[in-house]
N, CA, C and O atoms as a DFTB+ gen file, in Angstrom:
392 C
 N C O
     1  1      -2.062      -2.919     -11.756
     2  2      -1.657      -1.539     -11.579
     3  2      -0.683      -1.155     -12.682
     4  3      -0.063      -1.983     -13.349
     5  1      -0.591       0.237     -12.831
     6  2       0.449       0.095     -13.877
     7  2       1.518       0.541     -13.168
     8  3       1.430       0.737     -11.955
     9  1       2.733       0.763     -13.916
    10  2       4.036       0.123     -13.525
    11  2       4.210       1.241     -13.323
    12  3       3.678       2.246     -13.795
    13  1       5.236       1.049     -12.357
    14  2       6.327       2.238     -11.927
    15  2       7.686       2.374     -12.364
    16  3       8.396       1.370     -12.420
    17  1       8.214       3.728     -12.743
    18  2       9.069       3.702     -12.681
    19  2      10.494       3.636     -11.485
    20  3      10.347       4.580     -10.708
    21  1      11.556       2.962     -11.194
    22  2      12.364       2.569     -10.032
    23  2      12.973       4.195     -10.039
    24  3      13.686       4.461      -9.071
    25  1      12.818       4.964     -10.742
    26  2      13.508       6.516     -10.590
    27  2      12.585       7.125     -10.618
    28  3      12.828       8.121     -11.299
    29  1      11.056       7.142     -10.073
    30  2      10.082       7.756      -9.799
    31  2       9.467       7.388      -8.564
    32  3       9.300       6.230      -8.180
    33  1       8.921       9.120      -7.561
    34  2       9.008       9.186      -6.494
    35  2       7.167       9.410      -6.578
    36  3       6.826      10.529      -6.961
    37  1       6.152       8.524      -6.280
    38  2       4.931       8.804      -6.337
    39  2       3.932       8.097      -5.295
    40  3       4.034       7.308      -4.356
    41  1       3.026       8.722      -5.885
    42  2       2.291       8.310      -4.656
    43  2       1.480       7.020      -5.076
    44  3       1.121       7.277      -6.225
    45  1       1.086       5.983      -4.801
    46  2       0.477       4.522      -5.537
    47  2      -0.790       4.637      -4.749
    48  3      -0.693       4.822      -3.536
    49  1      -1.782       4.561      -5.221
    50  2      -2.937       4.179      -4.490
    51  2      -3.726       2.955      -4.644
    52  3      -4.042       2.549      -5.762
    53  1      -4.076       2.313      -3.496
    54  2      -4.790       0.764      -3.546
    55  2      -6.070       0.974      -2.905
    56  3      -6.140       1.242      -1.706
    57  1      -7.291       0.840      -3.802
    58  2      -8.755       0.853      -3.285
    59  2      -8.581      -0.301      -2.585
    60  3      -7.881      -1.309      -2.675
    61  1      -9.958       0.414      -1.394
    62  2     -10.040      -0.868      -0.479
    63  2     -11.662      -0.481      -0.553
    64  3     -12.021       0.660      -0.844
    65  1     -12.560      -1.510      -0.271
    66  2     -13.528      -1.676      -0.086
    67  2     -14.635      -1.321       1.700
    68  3     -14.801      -2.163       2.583
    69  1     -14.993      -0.378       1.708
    70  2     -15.252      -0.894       3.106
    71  2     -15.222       0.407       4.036
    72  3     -16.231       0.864       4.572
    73  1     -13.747       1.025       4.180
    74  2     -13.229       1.687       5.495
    75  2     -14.056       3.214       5.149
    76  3     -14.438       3.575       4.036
    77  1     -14.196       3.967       6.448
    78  2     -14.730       5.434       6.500
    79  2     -13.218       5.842       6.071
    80  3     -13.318       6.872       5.406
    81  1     -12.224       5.558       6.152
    82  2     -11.214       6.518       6.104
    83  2     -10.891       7.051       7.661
    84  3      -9.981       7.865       7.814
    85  1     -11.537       6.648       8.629
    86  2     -11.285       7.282       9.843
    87  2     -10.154       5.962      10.301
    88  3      -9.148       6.274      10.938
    89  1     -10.281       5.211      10.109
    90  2      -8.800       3.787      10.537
    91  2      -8.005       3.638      10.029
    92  3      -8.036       3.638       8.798
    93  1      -6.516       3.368      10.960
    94  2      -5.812       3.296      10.513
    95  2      -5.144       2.716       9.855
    96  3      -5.394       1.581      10.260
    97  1      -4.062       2.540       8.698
    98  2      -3.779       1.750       7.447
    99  2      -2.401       2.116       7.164
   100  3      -1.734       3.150       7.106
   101  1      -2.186       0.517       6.969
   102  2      -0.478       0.090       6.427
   103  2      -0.467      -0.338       5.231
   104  3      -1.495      -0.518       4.579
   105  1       0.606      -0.532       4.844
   106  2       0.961      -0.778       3.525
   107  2       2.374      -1.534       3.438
   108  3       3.486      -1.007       3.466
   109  1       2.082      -2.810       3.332
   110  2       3.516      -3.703       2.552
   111  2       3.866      -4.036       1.515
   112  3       3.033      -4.049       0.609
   113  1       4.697      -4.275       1.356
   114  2       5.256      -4.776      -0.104
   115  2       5.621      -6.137       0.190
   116  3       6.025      -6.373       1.329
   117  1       5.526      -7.328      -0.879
   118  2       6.295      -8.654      -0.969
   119  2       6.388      -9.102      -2.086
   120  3       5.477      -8.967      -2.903
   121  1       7.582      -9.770      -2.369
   122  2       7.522     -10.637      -3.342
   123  2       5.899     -11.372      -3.847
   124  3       5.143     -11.747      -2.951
   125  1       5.416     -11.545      -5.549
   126  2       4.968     -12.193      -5.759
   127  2       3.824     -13.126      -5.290
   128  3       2.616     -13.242      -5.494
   129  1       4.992     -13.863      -4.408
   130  2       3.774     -15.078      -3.917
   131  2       4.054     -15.168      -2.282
   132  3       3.529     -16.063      -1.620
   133  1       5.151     -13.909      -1.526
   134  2       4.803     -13.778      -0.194
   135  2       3.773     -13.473       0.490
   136  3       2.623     -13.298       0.089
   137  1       4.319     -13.386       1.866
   138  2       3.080     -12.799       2.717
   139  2       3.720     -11.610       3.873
   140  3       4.428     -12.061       4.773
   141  1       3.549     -10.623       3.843
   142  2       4.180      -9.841       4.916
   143  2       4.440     -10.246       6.328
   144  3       3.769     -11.147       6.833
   145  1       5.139      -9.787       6.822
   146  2       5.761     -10.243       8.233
   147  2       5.355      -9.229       8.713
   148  3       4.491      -8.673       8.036
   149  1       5.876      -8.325      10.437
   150  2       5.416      -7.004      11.041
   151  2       5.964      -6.057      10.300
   152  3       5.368      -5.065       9.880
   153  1       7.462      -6.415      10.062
   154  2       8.353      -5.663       9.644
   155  2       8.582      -5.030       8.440
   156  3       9.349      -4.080       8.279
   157  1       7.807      -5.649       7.470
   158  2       7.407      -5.057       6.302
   159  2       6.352      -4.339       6.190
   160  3       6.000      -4.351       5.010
   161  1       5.545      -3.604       6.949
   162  2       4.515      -2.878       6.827
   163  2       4.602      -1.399       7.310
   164  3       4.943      -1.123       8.460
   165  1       4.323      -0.592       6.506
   166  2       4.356       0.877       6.233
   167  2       3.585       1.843       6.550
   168  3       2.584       1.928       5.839
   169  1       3.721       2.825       7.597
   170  2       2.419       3.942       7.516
   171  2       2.025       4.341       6.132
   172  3       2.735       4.768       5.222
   173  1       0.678       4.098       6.169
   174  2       0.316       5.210       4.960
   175  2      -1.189       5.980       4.976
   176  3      -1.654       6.031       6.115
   177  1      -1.575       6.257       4.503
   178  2      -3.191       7.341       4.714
   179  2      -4.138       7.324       4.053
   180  3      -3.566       6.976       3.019
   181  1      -5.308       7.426       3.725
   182  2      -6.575       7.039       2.991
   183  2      -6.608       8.767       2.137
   184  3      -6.021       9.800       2.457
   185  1      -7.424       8.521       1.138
   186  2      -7.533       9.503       0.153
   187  2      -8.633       8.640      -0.672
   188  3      -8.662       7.411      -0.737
   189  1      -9.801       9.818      -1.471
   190  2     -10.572       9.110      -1.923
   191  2     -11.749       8.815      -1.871
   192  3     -12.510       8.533      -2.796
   193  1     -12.005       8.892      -0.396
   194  2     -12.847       8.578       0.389
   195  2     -14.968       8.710      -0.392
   196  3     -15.417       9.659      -1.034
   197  1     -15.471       7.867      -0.125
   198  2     -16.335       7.698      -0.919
   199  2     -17.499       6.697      -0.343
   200  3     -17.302       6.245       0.784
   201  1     -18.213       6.470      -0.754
   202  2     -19.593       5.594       0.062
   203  2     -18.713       3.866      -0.135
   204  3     -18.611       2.928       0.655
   205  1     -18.250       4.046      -1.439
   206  2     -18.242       2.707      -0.812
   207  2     -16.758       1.614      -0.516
   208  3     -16.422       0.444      -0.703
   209  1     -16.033       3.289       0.238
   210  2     -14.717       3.118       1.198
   211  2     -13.638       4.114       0.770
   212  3     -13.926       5.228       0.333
   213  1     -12.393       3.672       0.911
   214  2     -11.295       4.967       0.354
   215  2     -10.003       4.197      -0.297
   216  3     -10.222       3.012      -0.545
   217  1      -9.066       4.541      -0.523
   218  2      -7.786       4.377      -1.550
   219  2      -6.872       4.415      -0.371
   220  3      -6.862       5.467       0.268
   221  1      -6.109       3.446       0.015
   222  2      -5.232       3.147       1.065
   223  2      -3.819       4.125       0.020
   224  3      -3.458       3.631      -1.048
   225  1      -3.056       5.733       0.619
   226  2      -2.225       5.978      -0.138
   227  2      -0.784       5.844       0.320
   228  3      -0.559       6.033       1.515
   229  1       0.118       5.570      -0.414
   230  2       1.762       5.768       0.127
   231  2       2.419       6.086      -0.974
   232  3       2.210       5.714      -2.128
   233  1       3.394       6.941      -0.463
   234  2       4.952       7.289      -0.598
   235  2       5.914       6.397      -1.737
   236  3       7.001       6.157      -1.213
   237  1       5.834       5.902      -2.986
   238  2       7.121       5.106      -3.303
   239  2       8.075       5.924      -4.316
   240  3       7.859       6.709      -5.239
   241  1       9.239       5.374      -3.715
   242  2      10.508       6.062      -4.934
   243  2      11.683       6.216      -3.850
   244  3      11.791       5.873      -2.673
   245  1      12.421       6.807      -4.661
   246  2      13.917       6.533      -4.096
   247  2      13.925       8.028      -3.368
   248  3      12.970       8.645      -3.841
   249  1      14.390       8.566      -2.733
   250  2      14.939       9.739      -1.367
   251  2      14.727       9.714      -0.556
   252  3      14.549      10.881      -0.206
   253  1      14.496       8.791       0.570
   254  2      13.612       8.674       1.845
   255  2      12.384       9.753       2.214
   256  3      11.251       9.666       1.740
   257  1      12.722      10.542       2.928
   258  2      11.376      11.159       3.572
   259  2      10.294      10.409       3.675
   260  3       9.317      10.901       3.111
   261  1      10.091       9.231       4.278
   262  2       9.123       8.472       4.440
   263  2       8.543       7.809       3.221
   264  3       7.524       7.159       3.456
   265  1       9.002       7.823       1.832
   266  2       8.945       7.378       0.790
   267  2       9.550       5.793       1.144
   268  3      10.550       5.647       1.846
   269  1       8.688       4.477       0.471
   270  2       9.125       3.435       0.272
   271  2      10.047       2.980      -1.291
   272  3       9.724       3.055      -2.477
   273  1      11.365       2.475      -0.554
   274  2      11.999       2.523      -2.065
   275  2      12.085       1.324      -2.550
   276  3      12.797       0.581      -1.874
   277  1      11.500       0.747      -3.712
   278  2      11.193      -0.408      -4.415
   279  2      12.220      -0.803      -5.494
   280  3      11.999      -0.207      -6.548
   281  1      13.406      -1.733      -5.544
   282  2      14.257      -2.536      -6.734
   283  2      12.757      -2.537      -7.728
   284  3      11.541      -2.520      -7.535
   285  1      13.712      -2.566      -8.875
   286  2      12.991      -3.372      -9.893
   287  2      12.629      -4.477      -9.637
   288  3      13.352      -5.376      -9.209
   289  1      10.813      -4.580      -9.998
   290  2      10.572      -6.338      -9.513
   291  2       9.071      -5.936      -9.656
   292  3       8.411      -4.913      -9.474
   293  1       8.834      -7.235     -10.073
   294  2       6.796      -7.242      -9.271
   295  2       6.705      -7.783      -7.531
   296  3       7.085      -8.763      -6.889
   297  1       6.087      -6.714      -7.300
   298  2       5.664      -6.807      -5.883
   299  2       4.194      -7.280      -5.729
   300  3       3.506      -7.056      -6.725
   301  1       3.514      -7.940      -4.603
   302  2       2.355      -7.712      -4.515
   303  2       2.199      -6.854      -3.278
   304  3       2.835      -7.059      -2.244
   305  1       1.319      -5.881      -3.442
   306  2       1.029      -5.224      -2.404
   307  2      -0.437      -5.698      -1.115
   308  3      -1.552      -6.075      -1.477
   309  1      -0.060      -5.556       0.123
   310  2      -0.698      -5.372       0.849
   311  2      -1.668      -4.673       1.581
   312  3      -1.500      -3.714       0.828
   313  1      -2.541      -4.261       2.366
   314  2      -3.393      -3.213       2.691
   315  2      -3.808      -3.749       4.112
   316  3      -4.444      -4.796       4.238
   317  1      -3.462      -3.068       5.039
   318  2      -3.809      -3.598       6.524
   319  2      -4.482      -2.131       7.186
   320  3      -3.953      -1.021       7.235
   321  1      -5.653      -2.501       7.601
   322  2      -6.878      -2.032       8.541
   323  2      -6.979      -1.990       9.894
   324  3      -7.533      -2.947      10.435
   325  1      -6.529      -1.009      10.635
   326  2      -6.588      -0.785      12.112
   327  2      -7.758      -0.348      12.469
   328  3      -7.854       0.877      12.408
   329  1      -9.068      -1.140      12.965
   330  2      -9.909      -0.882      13.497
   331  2     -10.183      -1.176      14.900
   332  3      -9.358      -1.964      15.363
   333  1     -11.246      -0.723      15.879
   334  2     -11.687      -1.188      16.335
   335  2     -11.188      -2.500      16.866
   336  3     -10.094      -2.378      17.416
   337  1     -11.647      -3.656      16.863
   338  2     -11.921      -4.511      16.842
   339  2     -11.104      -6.028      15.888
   340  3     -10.505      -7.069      16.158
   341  1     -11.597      -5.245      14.656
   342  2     -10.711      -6.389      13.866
   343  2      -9.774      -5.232      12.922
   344  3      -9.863      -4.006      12.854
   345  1      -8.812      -6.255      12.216
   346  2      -7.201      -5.963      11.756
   347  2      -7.301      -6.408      10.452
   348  3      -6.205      -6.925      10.234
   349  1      -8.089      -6.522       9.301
   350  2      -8.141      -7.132       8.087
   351  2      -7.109      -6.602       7.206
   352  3      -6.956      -5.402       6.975
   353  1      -6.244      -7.768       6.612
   354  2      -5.136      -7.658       5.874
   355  2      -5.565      -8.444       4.387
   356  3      -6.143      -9.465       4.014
   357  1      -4.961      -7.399       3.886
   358  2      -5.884      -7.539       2.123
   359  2      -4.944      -7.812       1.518
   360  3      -3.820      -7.754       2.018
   361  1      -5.233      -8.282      -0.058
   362  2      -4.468      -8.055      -1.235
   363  2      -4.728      -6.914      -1.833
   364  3      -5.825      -6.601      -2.296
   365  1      -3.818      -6.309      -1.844
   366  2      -3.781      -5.270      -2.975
   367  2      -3.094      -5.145      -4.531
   368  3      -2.998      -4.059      -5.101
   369  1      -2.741      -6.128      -4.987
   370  2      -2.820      -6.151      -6.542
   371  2      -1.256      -6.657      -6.365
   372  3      -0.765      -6.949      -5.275
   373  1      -0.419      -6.719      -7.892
   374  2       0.829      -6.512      -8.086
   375  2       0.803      -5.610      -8.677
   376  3      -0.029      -5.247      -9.509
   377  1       2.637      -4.645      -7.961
   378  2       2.987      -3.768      -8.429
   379  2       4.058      -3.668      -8.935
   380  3       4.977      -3.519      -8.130
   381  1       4.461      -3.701     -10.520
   382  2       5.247      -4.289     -11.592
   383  2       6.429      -2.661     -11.045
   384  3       5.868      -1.569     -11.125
   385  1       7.581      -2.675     -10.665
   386  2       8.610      -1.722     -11.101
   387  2       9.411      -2.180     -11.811
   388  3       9.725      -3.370     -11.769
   389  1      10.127      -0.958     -12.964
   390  2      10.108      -1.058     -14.008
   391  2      11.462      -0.271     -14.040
   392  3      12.017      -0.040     -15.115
């Protein structure tokens, strides 16, 4: 992904493979070579949407309003799927702030 700036308030989007966009979807952040816990995971909303799935979107930068605020660091991001049935928790790339 490309990098963010730590004094920029935007929106990051992570393709996911798969979803109508009708389920619901989180978004964590972790260190590198973590793995999210409950507590690190974020509402966020699909955009995108397309045959073959949608762009899991969120909030990052510094002012709250439901914005996630990220230190300088590479993160790897997460992507979690509220369906039905099953709960699939993805990789979603690293995200270098800068």
């Amino acid at each position: 992904m490309e990098p963010i700036f730590s004094l920029s308030r935007e929106f990051l989007y992570i393709p996911v493979k798969g979803p109508s966009g009708g389920e619901g979807v989180q978004v964590a952040f972790t260190n590198e070579d973590g793995e999210p816990i409950e507590t690190d995971w974020h509402a966020a909303t699909w955009d995108n949407h397309s045959a073959a799935g949608a762009d899991a979107k969120i909030l990052v930068g510094p002012g709250g309003d439901g914005a996630v605020a990220l230190a300088e660091g590479t993160y790897r991001a997460w992507v979690r799927v509220s369906a039905l049935v099953e709960k699939p928790v993805l990789p979603g790339g690293l995200v270098p702030v800068i």
